[in-house]
C-alpha positions as CSV (number, residue, x, y, z in Angstrom):
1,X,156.2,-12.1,9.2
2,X,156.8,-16.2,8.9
3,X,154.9,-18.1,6.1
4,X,153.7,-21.1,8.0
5,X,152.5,-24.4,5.8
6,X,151.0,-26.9,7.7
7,X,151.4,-30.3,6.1
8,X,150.8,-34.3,6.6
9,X,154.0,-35.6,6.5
10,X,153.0,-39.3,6.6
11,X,149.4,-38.9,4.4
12,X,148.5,-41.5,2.4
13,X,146.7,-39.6,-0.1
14,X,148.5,-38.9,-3.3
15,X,147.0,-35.9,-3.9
16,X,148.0,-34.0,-0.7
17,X,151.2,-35.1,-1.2
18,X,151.6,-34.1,-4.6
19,X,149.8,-29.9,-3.5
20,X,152.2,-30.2,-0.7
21,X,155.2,-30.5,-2.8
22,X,153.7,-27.8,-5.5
23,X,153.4,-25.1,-2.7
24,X,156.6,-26.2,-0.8
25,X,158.5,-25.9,-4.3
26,X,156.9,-22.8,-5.5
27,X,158.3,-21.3,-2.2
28,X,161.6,-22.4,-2.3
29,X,162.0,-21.2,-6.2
30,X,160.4,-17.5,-4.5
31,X,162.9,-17.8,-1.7
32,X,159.5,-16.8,0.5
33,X,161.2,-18.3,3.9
34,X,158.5,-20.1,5.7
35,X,157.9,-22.9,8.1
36,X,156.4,-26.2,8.0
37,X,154.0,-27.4,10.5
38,X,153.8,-31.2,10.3
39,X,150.1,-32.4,11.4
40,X,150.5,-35.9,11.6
41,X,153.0,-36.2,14.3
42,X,152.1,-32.7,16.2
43,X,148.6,-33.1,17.3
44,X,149.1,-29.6,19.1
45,X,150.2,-28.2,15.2
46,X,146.7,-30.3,13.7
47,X,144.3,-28.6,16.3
48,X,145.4,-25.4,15.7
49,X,145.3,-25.6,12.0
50,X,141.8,-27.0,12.2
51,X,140.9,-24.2,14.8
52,X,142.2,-21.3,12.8
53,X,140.8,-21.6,9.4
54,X,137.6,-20.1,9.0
55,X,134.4,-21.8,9.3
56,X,133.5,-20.0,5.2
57,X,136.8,-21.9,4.4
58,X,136.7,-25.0,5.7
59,X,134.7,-28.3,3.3
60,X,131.9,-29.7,3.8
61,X,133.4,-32.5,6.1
62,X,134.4,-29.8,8.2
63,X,138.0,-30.7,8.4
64,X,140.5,-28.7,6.3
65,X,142.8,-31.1,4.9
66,X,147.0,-29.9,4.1
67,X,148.1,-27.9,2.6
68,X,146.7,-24.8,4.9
69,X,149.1,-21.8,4.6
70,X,149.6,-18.7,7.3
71,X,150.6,-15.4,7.7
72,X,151.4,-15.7,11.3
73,X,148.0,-15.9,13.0
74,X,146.0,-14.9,9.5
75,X,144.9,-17.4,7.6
76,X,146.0,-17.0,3.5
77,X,144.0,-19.6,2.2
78,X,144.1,-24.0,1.1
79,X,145.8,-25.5,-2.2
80,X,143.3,-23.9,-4.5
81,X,143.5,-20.6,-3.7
82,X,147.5,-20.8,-3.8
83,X,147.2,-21.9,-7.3
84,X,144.9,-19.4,-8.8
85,X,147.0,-16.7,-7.1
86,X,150.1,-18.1,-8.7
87,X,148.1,-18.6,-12.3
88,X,147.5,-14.7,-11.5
89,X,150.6,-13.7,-10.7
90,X,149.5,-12.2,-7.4
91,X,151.0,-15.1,-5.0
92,X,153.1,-12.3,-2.2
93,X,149.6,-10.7,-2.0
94,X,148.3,-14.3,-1.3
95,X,150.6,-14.3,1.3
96,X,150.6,-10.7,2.3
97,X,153.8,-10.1,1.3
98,X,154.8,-6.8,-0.3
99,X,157.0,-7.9,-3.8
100,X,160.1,-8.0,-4.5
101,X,161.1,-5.3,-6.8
102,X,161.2,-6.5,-10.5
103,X,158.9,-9.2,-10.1
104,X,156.3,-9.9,-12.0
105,X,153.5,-9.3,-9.4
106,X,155.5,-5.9,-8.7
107,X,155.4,-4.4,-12.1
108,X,151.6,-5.5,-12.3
109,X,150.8,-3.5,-8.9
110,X,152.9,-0.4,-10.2
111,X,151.1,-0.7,-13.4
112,X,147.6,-0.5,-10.7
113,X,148.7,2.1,-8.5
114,X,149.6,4.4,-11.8
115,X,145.9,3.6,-13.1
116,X,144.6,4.4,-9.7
117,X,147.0,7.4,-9.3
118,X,145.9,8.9,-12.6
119,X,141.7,8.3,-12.4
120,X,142.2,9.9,-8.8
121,X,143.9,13.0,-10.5
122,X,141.6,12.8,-13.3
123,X,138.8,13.4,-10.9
124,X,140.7,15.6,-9.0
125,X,141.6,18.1,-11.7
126,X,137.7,17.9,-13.0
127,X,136.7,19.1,-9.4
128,X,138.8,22.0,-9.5
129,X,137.6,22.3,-12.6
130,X,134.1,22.7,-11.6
131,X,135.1,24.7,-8.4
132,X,137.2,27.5,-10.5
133,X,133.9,27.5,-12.9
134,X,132.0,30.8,-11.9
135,X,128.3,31.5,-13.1
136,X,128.3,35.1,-14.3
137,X,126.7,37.9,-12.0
138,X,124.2,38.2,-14.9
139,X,123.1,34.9,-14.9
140,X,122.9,34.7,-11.0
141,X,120.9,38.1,-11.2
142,X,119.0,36.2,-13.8
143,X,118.5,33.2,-11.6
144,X,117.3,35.5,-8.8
145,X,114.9,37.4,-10.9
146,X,113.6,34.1,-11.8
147,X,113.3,32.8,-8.3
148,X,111.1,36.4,-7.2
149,X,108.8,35.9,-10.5
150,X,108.2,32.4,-9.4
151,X,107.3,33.1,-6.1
152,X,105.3,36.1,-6.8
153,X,103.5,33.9,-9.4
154,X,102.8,31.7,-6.3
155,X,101.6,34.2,-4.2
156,X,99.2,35.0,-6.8
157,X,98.0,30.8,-7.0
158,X,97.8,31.1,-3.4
159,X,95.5,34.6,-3.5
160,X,93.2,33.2,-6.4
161,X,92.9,30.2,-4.4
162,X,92.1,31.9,-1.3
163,X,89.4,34.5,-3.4
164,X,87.3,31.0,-5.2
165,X,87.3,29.6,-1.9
166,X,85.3,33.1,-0.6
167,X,83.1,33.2,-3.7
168,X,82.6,29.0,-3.2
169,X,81.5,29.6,0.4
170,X,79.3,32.3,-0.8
171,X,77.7,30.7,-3.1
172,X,77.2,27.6,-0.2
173,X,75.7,30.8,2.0
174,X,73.1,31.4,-0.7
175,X,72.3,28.2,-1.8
176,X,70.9,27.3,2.3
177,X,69.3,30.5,2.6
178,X,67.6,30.0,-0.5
179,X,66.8,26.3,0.9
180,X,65.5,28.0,3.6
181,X,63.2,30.4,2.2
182,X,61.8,27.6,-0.1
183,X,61.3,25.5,3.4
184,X,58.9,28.6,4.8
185,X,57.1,28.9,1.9
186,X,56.1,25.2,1.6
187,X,55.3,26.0,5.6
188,X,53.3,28.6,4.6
189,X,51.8,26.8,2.0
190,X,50.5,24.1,3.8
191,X,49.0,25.5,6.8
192,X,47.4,27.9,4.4
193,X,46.0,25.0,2.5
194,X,45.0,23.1,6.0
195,X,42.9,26.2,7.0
196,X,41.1,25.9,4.0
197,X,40.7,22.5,4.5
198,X,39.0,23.3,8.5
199,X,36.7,26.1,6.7
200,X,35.3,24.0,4.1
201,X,34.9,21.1,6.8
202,X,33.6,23.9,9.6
203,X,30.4,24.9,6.4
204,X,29.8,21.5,5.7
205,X,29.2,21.1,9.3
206,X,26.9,24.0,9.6
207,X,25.1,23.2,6.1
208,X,24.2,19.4,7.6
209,X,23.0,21.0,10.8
210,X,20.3,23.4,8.8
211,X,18.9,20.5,7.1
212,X,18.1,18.7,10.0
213,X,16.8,21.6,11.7
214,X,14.3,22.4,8.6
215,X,13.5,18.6,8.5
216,X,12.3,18.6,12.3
217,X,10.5,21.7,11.8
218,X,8.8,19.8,9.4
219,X,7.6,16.8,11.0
């Protein structure tokens, strides 16, 4: 894997030139071998460093300025992410390097991976734990027993459910035929009531005829 650094060798911009040295020398004192890319005389080397970092990366300007560092064809990241990786100790994983034994960065990823190691077998051993943990036959005969009452006692819900249901429609059943019955007596009532109604008219008729009989008679 070569470390590839693409810098301005001829920038007039104090700043680059002072990041460039900072990442060039903090290489060299690693002895991480890597290659510099110049940008202002290769225009082929400045199109494909302007190409290859990604558009999240790249400023507002949309033109990634030197120092841009490479992992072959992946991109590692600008100045500032080289420096907080170096305040962190973590600069070969910057660069997707594995450390060097001894290092710094090495001891802090041995001191990860035993973390790691030991919460993995942590929650390993409480698995096994909790797989070699049987519930006694009594308990699971309990459990059972208490499955069957449950489901009797929801057989019964649904069978005194079923049973007011009957006795509500029932009770529906009575209540229309008793409508009913109340609708043929009213019937009843009032054609009883209009027949009275035609006799008494019918005598009046027949009492207004006799008087004008006996008053012709008379004259």
């Amino acid at each position: 894997m070569v470390i590839k650094v693409f810098l301005a060798s001829s920038s007039g911009s104090t700043a680059i030139k002072k990041k460039q040295q900072d990442v060039v020398a903090f290489l060299e004192a690693l002895k991480v071998d890597y290659t510099p890319l110049d940008i202002a005389c290769n225009e082929e080397n400045r199109m494909w460093m302007r190409k290859n970092v990604p558009e999240d990366k790249k400023p507002s300007t949309g033109i990634p300025l030197p120092p841009q560092i490479f992992n072959e064809e992946s991109y590692c990241g600008d100045y500032d992410t080289f420096f907080d990786a170096k305040e962190d100790n973590t600069v070969y994983a910057f660069l997707g390097l594995p450390p060097p034994p001894g290092s710094k960065e090495a001891e802090q990823a041995d001191r990860t991976r035993i973390v790691e190691n030991g919460t993995q077998e942590d929650n390993e051993a409480e698995r096994n734990l909790g797989d070699a943990t049987e519930v006694p036959v009594k308990e699971r005969n309990g459990d059972a027993h208490e499955e069957e009452e449950r489901a009797a006692d929801g057989e019964g819900d649904a069978g005194d459910e079923a049973a007011a249901g009957d006795e509500e429609e029932e009770e529906e059943e009575e209540a229309d035929e008793q409508a009913h019955v109340e609708d043929e007596e009213e019937q009843e009532e009032e054609d009883l009531h209009s027949e009275e109604e035609d006799e008494l008219q019918q005598l009046e008729d027949e009492e207004e005829a006799e008087v004008q009989e006996e008053e012709e008679e008379a004259e």
